[in-house]
N, C-alpha and C positions, 0 to 999 in steps of 0.2 A: 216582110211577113214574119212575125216568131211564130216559131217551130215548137211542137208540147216538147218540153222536159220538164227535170225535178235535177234541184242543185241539191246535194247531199255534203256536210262540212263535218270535219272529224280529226281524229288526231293522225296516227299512221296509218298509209294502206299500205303493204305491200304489193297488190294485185294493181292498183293506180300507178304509182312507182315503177313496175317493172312496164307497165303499160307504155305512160309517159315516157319513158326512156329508151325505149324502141322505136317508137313513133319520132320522136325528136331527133336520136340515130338514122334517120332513114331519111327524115330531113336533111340534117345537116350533110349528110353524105351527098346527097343529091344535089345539094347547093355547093360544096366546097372540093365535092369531087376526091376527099380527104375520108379514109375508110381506115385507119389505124391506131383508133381512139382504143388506149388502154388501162386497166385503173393501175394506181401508183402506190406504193407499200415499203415503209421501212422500220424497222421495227429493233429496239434493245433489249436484251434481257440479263437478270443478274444468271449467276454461276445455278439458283435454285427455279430458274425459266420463268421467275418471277419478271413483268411488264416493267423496266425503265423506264421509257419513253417508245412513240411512234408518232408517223407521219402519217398520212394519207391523201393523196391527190388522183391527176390524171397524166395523160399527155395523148394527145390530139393534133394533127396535122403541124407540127415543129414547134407547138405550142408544150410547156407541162403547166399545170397550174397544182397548187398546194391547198388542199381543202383543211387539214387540221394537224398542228404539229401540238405536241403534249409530252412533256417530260414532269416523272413525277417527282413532288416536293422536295422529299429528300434526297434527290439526284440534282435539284437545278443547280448552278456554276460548277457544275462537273464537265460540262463541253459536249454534252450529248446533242442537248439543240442543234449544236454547228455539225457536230459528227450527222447527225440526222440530215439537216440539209445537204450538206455536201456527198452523202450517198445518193439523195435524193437528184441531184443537180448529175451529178454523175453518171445516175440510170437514167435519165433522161436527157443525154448528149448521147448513151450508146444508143438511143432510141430516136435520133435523127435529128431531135430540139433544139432550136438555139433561142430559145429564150424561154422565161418562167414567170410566171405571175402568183401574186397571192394579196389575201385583205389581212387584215391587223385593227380591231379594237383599241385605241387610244391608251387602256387602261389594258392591254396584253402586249407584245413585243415589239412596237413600232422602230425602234432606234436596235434591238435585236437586229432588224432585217438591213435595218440601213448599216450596220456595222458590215453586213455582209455583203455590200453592195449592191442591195435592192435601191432603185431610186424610186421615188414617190410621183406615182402618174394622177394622184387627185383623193381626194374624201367625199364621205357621205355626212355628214354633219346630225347631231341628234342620234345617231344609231347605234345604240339605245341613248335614250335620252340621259342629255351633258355628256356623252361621249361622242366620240366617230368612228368611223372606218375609214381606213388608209387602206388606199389601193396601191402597191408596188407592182413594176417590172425589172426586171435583171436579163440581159443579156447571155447566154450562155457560151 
């Protein structure tokens, strides 16, 4: 039997987001019995608090995973990347973790991660298209 609605499509909601992600939390907890999911933050700045670089991820039941690492232009091969992960890898061993996950775009840092001994668990082919996504794991 379908039920009345109305599918509504758009760019951000905040109020869906915060929605979805409670609901999903409440989920997962109940499935994994894992309720220590926190967000993850690492951040550089010059001497004027001007943004170097930052990370952003999670960590979740001994899990961390890494949503977005970004160092700017005129900072890259200055070692902030590594400095960046290794804080990051670091806050998330004093947070119970023993391993990290993250994806990589073909045409962004793929050989970056595997320098750092991420190993490559598989790709998504095409995404975006002529590129992929690399999927890594690292032990912690």
């Amino acid at each position: 039997m379908e039920s009345a609605g109305k599918i509504v499509t758009g760019t951000e909601d905040a109020d869906l987001k915060a929605r979805l992600d409670a609901e999903l939390t409440a989920f997962n907890r109940a499935a994994t019995g894992a309720s220590d999911e926190q967000e993850l933050s690492v951040k550089v700045t010059d001497t004027e608090g001007e943004l170097i670089g930052g990370l952003t991820g999670w960590t979740w039941g001994g899990c961390a995973g890494i949503n977005m690492l970004w160092v700017h232009a005129d900072h890259r091969r200055d070692g902030w990347g590594r400095q960046l992960i290794a804080a990051a890898e670091e806050e998330a061993r004093r947070r119970g973790c023993t391993r990290i996950v993250v994806s990589s775009m073909t045409f962004q840092a793929p050989e970056f991660y595997r320098g750092l001994g991420y190993l490559e668990t598989g790709r998504t082919q095409g995404l975006p298209a002529g590129a992929a996504d690399v999927h890594f794991h690292k032990p912690l």
